[in-house]
ZADO-534311 format. One record per atom (N, C-alpha, C): residue in one letter; x, y, z. Coordinates in steps of 0.05 Angstrom, whole numbers, plus 5000, padded with zeros to 4 digits. Example, Ala and Ser with C-alpha at 12.3 -4.5 7.8 and 13.67 -1.06 7.14 Angstrom:
A526448865156
A524649105156
A526449345156
S525749555142
S527349795143
S525850015157
//
This chain:
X249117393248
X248417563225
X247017393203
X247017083200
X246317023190
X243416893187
X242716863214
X240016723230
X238516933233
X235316883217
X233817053219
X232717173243
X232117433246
X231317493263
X228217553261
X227317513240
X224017653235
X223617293216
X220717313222
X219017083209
X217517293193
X217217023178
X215517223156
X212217033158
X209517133170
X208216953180
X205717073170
X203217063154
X201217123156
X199417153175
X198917373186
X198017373212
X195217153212
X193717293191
X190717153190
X191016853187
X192816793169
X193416453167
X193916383190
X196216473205
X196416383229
X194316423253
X191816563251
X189416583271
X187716313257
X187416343236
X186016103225
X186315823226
X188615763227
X190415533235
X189515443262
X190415713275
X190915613307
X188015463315
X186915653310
X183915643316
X182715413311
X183015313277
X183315053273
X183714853294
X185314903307
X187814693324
X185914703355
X185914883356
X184514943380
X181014783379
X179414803360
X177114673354
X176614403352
X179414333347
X179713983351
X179913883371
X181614063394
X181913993417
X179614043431
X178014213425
X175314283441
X173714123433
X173713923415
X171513733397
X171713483412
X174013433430
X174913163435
X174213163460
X172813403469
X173513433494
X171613193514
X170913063508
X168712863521
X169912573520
X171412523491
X172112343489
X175912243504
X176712113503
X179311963505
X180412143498
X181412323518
X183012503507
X186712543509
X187512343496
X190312273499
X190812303469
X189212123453
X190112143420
X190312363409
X187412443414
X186712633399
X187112933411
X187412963433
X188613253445
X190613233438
X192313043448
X195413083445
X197013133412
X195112963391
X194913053363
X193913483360
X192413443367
X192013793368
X193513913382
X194413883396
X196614053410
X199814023400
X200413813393
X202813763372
X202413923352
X200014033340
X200214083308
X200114383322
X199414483342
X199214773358
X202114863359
X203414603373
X205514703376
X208214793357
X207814553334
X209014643312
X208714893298
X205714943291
X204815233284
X206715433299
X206215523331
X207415713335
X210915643345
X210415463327
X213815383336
X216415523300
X212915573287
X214215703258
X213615903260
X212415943276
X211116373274
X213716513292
X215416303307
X217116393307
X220016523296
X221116753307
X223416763290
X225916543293
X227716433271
X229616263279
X231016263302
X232716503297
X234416603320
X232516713353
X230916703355
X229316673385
X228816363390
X228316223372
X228415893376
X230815893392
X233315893371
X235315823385
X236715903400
X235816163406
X237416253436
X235316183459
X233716173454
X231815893474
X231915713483
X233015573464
X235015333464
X237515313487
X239115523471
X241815563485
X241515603504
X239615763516
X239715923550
X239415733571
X238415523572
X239315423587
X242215323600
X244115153582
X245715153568
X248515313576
X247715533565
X249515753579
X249415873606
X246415973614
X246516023639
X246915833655
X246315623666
X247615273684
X249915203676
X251815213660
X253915123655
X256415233638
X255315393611
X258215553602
X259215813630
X256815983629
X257616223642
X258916133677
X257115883680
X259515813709
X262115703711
X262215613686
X264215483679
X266515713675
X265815933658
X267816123654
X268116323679
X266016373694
X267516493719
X269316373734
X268316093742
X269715973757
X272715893743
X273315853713
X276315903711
X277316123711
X275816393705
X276116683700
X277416763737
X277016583754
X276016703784
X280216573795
X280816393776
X283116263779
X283416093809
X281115963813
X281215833843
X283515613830
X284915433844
X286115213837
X284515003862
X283914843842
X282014573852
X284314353869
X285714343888
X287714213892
X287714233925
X288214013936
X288613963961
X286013863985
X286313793999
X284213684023
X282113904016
X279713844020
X277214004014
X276514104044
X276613874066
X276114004096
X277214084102
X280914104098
X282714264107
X282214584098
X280914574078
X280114834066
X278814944080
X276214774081
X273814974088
X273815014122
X275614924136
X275514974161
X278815124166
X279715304152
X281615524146
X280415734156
X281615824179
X280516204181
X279216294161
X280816394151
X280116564123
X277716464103
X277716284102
X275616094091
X273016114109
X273116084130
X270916084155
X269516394151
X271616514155
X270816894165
X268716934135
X270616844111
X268517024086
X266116824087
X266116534099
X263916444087
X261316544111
X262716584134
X260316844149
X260217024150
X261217154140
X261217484129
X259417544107
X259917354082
X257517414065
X255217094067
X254817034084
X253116884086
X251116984115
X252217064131
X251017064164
X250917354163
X252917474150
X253717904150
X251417934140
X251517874122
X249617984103
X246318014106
X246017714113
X243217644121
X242117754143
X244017804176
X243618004197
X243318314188
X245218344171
X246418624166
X243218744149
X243718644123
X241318784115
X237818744127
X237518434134
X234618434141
X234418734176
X236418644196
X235818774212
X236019114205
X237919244184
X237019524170
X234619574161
X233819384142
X231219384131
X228919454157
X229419284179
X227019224202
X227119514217
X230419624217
X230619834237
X228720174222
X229620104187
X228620294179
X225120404179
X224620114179
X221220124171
X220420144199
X222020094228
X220420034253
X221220364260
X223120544247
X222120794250
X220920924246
X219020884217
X217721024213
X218321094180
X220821084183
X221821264153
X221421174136
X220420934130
X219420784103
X217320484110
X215720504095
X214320164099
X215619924068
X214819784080
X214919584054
X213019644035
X214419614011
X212219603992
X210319363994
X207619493979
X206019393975
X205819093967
X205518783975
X206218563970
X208818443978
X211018603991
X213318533996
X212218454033
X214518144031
X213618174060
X216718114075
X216118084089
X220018044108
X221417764103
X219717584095
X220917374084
X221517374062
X221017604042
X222117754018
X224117844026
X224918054036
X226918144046
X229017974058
X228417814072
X230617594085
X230917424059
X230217394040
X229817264014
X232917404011
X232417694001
X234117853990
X236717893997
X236917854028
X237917854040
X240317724037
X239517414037
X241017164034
X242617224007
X240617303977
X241717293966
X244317583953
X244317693962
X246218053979
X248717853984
X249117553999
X251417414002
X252617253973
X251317343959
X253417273929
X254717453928
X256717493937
X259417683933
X261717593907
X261017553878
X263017463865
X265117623855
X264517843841
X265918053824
X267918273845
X265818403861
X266518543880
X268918493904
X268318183908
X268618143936
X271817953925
X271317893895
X274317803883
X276218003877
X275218263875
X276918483873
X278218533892
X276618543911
X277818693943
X279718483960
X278618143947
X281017903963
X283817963942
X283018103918
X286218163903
X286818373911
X286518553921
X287418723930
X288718683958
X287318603980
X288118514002
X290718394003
X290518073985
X292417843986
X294217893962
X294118073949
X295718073927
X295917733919
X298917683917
X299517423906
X300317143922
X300217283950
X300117043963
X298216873970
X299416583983
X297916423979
X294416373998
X294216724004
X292016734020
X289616804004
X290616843981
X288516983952
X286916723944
X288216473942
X287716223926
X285416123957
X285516233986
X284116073994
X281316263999
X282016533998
X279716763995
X278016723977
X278916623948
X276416543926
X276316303926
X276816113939
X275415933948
X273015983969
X273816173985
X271216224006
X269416373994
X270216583981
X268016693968
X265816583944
X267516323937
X266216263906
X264816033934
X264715983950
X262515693965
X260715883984
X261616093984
X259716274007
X257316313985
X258016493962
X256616583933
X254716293929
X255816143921
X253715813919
X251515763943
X253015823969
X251415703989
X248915963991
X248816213989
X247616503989
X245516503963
X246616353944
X244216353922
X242516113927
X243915923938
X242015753946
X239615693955
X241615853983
X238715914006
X237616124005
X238716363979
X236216573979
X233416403960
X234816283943
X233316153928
X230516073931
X232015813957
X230515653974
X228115833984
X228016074000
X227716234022
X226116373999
X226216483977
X224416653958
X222416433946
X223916203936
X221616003923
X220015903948
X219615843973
X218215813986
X216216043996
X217416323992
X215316633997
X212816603977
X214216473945
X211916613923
X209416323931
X210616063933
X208815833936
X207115843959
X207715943979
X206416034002
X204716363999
X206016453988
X203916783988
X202016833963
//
């Protein structure tokens, strides 16, 4: 409430300025251009670093910040895993095994081969620019099961001690599924 939300900025000053800024950099353009660009573009950047509003600065700032580290931080104590005991004894647990291929391997079979069955009928194509390595993209990432898939292991396991190893599988299946949709979509857009 207290951080502005509006700048108060002369538009025309601020075209005149920039422009300014911009004419220096275009003046140098022949010469050594380390001093003197990088001087025009510092004074660019400050300019529209004031035409900004405060409060968009700093939630600019923050977002990083929060999205990489508070908000994982609070699911993951919100999710009540307890960090305690052998890590391989874990992850090679039934229960542990089944969700981390269920939403990792389910998901990725499940939806790309619907997707393939629907469009190889007939009843729909892909859109326009979407290609199946999009889809298998999507696919992968369909295996982040966090909210949902923590409801249904409390419901299942109630309070025994099969709940504590269910969100464990789900919260490394969810990591490993954003991962490799990740992986699998940032390699679609660099390649297409």
């Amino acid at each position: 409430m207290t951080i502005p939300a509006r700048t108060r900025i002369d538009p025309s000053d601020f075209l005149d300025r920039a422009r300014g800024f911009i004419a220096d950099f275009g003046r140098h353009v022949g010469d050594d251009p380390d001093a003197a660009h990088h001087a025009a573009l510092w004074e660019l950047e400050d300019l529209t670093e004031s035409a900004q509003a405060p409060m968009l600065r700093m939630e600019h700032a923050l977002h990083p910040w929060v999205a990489f580290l508070i908000v994982p931080l609070f699911a993951l104590s919100n999710a009540g895993v307890p960090v305690v005991g052998d890590p391989v004894a874990i992850a090679t647990e039934p229960l542990v095994l089944g969700i981390l291929f269920g939403l990792i391997l389910g998901k990725q079979i499940g939806i790309t081969l619907a997707a393939w069955l629907v469009v190889r009928s007939g009843l729909t194509s892909l859109p326009h620019g979407v290609t199946w390595r999009h889809v298998y993209g999507a696919a992968w990432l369909a295996g982040i099961g966090f909210t949902m898939s923590l409801f249904v292991g409390d419901l299942a396991y109630d309070e025994s001690p099969a709940l504590a190893l269910s969100k464990i599988g789900i919260l490394a299946a969810s990591v490993i599924a954003g991962v490799g949709g990740y992986l699998v979509l940032r390699s679609t857009r660099s390649s297409g």
